[in-house]
Backbone atoms as SQL, in Angstrom:
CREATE TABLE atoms (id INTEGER PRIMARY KEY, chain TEXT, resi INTEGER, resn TEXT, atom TEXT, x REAL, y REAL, z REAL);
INSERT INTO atoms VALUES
  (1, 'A', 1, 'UNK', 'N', 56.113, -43.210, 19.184),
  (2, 'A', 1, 'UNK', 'CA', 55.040, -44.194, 19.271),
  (3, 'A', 1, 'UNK', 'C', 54.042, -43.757, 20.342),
  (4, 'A', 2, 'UNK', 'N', 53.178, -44.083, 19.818),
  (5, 'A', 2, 'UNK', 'CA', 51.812, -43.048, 20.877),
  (6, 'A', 2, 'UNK', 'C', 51.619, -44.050, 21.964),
  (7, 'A', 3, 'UNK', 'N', 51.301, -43.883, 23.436),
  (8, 'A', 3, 'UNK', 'CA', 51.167, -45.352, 24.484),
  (9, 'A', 3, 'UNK', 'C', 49.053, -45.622, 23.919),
  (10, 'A', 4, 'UNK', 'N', 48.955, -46.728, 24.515),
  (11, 'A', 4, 'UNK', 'CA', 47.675, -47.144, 24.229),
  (12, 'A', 4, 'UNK', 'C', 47.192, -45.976, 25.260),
  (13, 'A', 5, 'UNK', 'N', 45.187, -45.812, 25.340),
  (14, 'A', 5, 'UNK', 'CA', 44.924, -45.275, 26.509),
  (15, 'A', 5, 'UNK', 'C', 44.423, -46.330, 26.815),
  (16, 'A', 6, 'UNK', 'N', 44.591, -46.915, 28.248),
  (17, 'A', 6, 'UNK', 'CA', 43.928, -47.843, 28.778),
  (18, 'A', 6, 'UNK', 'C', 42.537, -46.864, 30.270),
  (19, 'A', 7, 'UNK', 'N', 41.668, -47.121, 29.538),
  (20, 'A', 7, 'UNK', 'CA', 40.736, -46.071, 30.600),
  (21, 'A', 7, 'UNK', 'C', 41.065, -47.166, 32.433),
  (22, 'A', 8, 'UNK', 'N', 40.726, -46.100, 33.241),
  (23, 'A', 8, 'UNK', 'CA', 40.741, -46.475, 34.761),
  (24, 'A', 8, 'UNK', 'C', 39.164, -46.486, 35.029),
  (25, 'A', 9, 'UNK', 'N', 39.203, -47.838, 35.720),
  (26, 'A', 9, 'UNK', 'CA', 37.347, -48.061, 36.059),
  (27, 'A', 9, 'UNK', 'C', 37.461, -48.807, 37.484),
  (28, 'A', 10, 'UNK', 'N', 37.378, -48.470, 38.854),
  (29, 'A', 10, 'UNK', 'CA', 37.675, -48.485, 39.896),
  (30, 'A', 10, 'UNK', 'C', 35.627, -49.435, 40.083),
  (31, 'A', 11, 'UNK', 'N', 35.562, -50.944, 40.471),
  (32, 'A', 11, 'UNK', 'CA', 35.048, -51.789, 41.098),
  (33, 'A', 11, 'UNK', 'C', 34.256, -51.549, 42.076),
  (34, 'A', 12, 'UNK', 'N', 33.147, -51.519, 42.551),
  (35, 'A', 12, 'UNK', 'CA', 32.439, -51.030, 43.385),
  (36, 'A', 12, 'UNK', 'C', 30.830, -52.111, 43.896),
  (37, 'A', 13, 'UNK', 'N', 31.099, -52.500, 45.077),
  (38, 'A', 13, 'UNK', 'CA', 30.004, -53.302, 45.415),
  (39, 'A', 13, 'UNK', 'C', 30.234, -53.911, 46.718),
  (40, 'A', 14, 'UNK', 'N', 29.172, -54.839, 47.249),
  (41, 'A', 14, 'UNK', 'CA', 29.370, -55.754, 48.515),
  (42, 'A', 14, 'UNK', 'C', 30.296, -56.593, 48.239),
  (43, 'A', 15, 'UNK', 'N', 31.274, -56.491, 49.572),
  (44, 'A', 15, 'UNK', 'CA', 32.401, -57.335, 49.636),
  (45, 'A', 15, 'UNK', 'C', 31.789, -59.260, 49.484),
  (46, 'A', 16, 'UNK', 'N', 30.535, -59.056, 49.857),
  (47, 'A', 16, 'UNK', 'CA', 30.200, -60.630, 50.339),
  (48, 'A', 16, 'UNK', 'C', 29.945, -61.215, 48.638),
  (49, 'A', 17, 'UNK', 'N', 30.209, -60.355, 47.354),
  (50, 'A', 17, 'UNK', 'CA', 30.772, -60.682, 45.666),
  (51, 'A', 17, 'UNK', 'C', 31.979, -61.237, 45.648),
  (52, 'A', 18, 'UNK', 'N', 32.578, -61.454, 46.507),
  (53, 'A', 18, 'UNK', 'CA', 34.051, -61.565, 45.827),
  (54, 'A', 18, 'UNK', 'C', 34.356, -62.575, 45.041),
  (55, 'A', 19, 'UNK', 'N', 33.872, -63.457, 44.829),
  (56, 'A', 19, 'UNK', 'CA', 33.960, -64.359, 43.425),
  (57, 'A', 19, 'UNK', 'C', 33.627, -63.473, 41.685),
  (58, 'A', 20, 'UNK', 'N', 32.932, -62.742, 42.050),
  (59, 'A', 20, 'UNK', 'CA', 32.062, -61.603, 41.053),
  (60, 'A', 20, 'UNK', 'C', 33.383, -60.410, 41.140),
  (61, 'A', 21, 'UNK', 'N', 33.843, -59.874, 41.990),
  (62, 'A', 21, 'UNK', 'CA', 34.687, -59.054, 42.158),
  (63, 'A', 21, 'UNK', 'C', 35.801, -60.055, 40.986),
  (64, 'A', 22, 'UNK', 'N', 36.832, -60.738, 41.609),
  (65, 'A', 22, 'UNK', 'CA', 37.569, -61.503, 40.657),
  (66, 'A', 22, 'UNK', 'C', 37.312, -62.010, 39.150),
  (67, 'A', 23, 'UNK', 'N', 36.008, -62.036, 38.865),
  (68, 'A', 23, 'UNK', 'CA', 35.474, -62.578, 37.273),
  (69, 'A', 23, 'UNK', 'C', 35.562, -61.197, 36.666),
  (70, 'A', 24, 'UNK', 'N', 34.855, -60.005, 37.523),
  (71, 'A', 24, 'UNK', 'CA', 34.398, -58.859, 36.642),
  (72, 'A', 24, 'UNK', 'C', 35.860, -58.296, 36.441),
  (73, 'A', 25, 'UNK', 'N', 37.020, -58.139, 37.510),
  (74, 'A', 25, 'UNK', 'CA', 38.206, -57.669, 36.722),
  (75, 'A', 25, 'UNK', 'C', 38.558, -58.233, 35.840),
  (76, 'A', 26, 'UNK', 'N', 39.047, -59.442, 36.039),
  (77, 'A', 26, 'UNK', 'CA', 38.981, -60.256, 34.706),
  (78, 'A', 26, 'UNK', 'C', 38.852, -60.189, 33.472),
  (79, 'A', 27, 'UNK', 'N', 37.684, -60.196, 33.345),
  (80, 'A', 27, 'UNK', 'CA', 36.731, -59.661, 32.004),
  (81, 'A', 27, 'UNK', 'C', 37.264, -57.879, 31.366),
  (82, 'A', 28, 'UNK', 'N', 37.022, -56.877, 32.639),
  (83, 'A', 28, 'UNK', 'CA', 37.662, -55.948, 32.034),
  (84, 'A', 28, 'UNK', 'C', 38.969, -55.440, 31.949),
  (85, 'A', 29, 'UNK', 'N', 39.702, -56.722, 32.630),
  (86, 'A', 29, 'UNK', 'CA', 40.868, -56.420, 32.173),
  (87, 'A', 29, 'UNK', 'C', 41.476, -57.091, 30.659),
  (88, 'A', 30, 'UNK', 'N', 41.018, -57.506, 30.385),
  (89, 'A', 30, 'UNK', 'CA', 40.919, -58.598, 28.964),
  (90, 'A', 30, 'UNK', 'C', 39.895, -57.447, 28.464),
  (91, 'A', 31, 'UNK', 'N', 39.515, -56.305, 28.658),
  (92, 'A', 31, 'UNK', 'CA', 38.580, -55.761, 27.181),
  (93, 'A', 31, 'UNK', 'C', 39.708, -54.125, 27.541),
  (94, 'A', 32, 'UNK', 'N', 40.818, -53.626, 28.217),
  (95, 'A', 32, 'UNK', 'CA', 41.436, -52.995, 27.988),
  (96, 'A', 32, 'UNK', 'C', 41.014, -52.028, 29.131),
  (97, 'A', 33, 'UNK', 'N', 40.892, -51.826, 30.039),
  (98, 'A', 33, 'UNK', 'CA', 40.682, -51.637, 31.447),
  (99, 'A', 33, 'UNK', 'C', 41.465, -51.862, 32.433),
  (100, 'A', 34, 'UNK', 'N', 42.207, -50.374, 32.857),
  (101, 'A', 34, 'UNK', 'CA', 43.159, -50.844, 34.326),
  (102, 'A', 34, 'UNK', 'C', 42.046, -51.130, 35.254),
  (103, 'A', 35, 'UNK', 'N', 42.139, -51.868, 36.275),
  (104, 'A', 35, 'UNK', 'CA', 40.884, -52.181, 37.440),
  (105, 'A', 35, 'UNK', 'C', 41.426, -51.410, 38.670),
  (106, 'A', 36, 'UNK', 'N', 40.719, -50.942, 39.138),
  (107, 'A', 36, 'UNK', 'CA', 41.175, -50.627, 40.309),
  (108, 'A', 36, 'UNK', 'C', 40.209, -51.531, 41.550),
  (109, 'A', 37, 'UNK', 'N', 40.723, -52.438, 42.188),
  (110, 'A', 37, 'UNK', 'CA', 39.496, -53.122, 43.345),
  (111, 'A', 37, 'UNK', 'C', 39.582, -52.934, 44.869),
  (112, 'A', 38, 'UNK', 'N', 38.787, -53.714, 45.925),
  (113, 'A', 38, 'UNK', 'CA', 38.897, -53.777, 46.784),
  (114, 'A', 38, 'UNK', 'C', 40.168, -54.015, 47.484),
  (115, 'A', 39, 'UNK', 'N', 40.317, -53.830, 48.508),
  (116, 'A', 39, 'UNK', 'CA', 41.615, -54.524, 48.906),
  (117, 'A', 39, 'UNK', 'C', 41.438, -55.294, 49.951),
  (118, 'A', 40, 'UNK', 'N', 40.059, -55.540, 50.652),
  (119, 'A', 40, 'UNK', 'CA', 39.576, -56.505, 51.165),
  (120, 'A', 40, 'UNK', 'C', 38.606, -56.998, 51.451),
  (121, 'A', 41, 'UNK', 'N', 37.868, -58.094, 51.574),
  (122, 'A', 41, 'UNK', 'CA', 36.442, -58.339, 51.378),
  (123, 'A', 41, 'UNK', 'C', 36.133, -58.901, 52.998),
  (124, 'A', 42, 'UNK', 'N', 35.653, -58.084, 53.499),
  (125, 'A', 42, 'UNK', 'CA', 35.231, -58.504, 54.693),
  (126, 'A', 42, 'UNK', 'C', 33.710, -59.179, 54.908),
  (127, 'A', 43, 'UNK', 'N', 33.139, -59.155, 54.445),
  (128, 'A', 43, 'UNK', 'CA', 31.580, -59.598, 53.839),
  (129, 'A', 43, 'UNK', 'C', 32.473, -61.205, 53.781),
  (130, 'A', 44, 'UNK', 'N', 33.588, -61.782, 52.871),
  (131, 'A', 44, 'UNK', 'CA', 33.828, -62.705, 52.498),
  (132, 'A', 44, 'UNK', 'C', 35.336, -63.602, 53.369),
  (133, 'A', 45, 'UNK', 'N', 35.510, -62.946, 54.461),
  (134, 'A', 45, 'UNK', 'CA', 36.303, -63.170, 55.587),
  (135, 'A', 45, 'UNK', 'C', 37.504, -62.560, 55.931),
  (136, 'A', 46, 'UNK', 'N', 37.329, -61.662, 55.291),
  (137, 'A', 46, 'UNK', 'CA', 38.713, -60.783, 55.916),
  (138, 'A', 46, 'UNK', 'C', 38.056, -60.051, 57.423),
  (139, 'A', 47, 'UNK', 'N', 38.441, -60.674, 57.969),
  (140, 'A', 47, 'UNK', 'CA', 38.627, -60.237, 59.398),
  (141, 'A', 47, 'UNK', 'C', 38.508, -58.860, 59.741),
  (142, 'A', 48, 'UNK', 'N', 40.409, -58.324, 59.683),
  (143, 'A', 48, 'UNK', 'CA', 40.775, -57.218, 59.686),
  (144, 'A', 48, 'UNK', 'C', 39.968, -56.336, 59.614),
  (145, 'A', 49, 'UNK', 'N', 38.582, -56.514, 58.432),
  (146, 'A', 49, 'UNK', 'CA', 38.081, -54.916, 58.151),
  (147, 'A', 49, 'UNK', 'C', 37.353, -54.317, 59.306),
  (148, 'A', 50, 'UNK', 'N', 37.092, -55.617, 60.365),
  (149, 'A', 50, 'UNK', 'CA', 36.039, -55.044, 61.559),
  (150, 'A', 50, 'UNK', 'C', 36.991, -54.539, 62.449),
  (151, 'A', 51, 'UNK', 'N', 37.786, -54.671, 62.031),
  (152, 'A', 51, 'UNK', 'CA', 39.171, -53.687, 63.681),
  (153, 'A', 51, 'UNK', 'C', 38.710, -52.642, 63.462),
  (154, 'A', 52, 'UNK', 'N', 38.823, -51.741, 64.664),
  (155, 'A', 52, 'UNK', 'CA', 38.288, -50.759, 65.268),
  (156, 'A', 52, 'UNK', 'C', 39.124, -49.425, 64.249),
  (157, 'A', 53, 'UNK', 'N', 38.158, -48.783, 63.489),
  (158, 'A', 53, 'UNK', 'CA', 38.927, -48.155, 62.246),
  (159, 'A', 53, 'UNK', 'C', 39.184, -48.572, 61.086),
  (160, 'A', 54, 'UNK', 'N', 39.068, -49.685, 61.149),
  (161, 'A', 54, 'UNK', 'CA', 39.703, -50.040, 59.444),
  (162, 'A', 54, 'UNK', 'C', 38.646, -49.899, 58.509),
  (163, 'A', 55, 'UNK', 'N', 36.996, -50.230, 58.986),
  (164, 'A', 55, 'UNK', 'CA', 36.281, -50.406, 57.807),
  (165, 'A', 55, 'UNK', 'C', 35.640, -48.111, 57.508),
  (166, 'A', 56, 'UNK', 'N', 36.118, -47.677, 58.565),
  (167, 'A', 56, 'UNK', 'CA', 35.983, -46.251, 57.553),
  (168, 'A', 56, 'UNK', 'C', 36.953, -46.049, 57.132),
  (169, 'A', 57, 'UNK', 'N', 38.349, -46.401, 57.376),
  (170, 'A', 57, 'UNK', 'CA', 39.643, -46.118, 56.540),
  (171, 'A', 57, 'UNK', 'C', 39.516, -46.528, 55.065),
  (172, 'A', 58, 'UNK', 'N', 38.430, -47.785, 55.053),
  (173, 'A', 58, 'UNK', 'CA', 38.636, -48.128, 53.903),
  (174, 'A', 58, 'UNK', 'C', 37.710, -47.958, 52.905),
  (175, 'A', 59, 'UNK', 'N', 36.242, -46.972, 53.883),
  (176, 'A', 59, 'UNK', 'CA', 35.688, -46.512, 52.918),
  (177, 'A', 59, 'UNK', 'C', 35.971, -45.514, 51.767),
  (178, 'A', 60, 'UNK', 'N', 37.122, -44.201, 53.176),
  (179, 'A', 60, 'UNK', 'CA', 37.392, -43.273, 52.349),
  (180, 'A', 60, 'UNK', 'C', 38.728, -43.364, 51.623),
  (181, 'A', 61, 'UNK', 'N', 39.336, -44.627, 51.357),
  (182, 'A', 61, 'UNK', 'CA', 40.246, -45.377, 50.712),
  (183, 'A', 61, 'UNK', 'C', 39.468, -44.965, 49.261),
  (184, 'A', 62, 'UNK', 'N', 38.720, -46.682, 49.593),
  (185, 'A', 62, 'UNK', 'CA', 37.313, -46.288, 48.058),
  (186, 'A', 62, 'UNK', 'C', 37.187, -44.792, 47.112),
  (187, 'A', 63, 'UNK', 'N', 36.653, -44.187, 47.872),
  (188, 'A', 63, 'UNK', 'CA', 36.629, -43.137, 47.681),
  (189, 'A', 63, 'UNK', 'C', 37.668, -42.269, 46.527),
  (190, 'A', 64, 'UNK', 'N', 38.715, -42.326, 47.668),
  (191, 'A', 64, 'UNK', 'CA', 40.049, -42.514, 46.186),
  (192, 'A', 64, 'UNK', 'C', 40.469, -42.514, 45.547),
  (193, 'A', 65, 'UNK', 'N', 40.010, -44.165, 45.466),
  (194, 'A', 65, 'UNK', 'CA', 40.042, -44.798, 44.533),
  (195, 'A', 65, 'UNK', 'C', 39.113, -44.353, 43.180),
  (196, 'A', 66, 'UNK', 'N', 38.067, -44.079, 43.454),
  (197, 'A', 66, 'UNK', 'CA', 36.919, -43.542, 42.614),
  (198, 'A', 66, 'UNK', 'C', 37.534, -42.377, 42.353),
  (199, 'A', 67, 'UNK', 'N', 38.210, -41.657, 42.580),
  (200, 'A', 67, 'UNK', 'CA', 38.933, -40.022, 42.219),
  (201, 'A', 67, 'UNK', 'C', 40.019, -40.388, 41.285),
  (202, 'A', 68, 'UNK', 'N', 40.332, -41.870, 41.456),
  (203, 'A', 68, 'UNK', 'CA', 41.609, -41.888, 40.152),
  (204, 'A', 68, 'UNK', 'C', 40.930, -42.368, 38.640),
  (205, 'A', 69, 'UNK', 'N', 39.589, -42.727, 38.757),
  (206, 'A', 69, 'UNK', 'CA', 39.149, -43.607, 37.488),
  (207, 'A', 69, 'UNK', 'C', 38.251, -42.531, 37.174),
  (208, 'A', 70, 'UNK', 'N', 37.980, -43.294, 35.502),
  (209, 'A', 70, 'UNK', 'CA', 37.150, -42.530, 34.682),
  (210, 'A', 70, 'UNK', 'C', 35.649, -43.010, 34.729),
  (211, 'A', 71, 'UNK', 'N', 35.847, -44.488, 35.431),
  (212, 'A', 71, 'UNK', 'CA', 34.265, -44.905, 35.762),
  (213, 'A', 71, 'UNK', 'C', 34.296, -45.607, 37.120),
  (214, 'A', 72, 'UNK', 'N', 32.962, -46.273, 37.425),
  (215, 'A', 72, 'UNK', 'CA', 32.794, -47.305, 38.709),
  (216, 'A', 72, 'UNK', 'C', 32.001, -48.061, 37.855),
  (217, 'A', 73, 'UNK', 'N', 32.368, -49.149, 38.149),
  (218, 'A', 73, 'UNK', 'CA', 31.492, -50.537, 37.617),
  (219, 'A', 73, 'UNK', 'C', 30.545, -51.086, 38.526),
  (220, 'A', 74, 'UNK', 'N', 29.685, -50.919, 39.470),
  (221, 'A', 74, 'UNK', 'CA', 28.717, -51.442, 40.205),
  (222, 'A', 74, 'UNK', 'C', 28.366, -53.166, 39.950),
  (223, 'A', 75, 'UNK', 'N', 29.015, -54.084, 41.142),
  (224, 'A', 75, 'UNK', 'CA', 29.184, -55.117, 41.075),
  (225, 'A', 75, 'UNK', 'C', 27.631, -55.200, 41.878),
  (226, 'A', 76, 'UNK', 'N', 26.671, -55.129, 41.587),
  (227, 'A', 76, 'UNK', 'CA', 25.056, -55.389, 42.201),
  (228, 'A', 76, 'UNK', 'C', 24.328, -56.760, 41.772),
  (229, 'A', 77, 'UNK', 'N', 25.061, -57.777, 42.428),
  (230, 'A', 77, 'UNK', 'CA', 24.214, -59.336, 41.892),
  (231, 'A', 77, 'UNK', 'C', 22.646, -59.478, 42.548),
  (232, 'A', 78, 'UNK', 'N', 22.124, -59.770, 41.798),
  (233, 'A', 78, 'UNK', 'CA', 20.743, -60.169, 42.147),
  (234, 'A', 78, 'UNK', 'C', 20.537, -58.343, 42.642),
  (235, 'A', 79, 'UNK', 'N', 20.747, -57.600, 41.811),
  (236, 'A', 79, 'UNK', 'CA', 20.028, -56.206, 42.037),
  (237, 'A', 79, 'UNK', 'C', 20.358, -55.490, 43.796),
  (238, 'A', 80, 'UNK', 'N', 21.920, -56.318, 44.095),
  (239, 'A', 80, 'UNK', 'CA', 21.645, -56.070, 45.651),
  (240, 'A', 80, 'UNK', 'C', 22.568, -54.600, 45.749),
  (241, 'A', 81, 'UNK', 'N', 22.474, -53.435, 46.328),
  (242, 'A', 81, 'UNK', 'CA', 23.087, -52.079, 46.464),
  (243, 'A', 81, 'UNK', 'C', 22.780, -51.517, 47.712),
  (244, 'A', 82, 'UNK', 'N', 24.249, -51.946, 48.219),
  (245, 'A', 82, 'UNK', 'CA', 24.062, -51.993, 50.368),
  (246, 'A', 82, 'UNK', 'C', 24.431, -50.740, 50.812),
  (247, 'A', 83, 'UNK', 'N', 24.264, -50.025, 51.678),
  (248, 'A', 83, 'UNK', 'CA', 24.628, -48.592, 51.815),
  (249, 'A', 83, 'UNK', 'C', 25.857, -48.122, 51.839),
  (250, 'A', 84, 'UNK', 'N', 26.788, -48.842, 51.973),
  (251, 'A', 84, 'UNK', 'CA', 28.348, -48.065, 51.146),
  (252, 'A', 84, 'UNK', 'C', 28.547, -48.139, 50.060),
  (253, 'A', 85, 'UNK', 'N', 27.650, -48.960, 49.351),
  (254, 'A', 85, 'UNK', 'CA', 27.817, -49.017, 47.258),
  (255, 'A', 85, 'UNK', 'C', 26.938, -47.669, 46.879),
  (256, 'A', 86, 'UNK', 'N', 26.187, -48.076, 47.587),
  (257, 'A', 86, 'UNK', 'CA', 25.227, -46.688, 47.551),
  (258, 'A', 86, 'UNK', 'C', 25.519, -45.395, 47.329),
  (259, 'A', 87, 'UNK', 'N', 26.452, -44.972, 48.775),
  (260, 'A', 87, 'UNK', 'CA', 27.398, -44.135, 49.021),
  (261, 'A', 87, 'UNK', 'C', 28.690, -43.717, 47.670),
  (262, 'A', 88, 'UNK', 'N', 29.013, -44.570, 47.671),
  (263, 'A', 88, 'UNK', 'CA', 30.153, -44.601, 46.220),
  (264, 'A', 88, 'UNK', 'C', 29.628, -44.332, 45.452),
  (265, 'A', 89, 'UNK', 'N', 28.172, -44.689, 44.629),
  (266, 'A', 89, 'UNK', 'CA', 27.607, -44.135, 43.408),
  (267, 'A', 89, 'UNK', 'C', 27.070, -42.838, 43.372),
  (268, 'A', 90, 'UNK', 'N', 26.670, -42.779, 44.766),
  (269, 'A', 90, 'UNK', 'CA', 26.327, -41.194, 44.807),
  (270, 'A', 90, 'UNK', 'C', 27.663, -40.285, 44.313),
  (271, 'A', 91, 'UNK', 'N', 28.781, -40.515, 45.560),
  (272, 'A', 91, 'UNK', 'CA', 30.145, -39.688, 45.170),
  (273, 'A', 91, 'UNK', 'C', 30.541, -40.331, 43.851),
  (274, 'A', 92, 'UNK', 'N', 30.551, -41.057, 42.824),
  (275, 'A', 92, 'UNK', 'CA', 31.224, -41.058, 41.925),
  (276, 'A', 92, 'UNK', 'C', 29.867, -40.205, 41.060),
  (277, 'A', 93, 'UNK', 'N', 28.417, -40.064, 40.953),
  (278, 'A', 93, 'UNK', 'CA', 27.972, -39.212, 40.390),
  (279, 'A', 93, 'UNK', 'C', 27.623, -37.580, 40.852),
  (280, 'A', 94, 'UNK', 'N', 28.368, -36.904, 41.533),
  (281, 'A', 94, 'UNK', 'CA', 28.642, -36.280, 41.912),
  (282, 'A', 94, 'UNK', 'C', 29.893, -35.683, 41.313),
  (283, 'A', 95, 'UNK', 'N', 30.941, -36.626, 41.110),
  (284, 'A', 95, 'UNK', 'CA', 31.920, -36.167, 40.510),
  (285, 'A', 95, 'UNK', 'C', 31.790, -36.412, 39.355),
  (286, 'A', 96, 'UNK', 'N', 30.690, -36.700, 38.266),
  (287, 'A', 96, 'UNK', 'CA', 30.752, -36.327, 36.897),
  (288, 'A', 96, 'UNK', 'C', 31.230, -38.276, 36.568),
  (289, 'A', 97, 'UNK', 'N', 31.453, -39.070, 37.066),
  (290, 'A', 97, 'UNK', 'CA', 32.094, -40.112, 36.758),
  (291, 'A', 97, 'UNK', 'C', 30.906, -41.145, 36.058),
  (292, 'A', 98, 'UNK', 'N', 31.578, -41.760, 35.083),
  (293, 'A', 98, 'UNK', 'CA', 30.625, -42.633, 34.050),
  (294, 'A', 98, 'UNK', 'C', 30.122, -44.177, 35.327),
  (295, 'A', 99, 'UNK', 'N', 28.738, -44.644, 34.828),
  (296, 'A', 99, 'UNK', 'CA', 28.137, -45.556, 35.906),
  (297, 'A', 99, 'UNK', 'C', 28.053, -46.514, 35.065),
  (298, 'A', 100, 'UNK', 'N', 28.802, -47.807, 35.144),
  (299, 'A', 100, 'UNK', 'CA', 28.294, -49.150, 34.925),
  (300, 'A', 100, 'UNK', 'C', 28.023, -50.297, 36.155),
  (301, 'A', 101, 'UNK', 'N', 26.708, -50.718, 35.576),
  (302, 'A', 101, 'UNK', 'CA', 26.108, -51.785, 36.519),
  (303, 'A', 101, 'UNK', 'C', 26.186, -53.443, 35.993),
  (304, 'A', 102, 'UNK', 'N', 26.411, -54.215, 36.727),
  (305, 'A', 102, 'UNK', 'CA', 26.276, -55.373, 36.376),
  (306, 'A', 102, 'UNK', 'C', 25.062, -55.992, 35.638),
  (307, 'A', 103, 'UNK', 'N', 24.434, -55.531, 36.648),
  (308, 'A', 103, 'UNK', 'CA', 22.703, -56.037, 36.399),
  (309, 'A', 103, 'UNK', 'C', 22.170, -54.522, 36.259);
């Protein structure tokens, strides 16, 4: 029996989405999409990410993350793309990786 392919599409945008973060996996996880997301939204009160180190640990986390998927989904509400989404779309087009945008 052959397994399904479920493509990998690793989430990408301002943490201060995270209601948008939670709908958009959602959605592509219901259209056959592993998600790969944030693991914390500091924009939306996770604390932690401002400790001293954590928020570049977790850029080049991201990063990664974007090395295991076949796309990035650009979570950009109201057209907004802050300089670490930025950053990620550059390196995921750089590495050849497919670009979807919200808006």
């Amino acid at each position: 029996m052959k397994k399904p392919d479920y493509p990998i599409i690793t989430l990408c945008g301002s943490t201060r989405f995270k209601d948008d973060f939670i709908l958009v996996q959602k959605e592509l996880t219901l259209q056959g999409y592993i998600v790969i997301s944030v693991g914390l939204f500091g924009h939306s009160g996770d604390q932690e990410v401002w400790n001293e180190g954590t928020k570049e640990m977790l850029d080049i986390m991201h990063k990664r993350k974007i090395d295991l998927a076949q796309a990035i989904y650009v979570i950009n509400k109201d057209g907004y793309i802050g300089s670490s989404t930025r950053s990620e779309i550059e390196y995921a087009k750089a590495a050849g990786k497919e670009i979807y945008y919200m808006e």
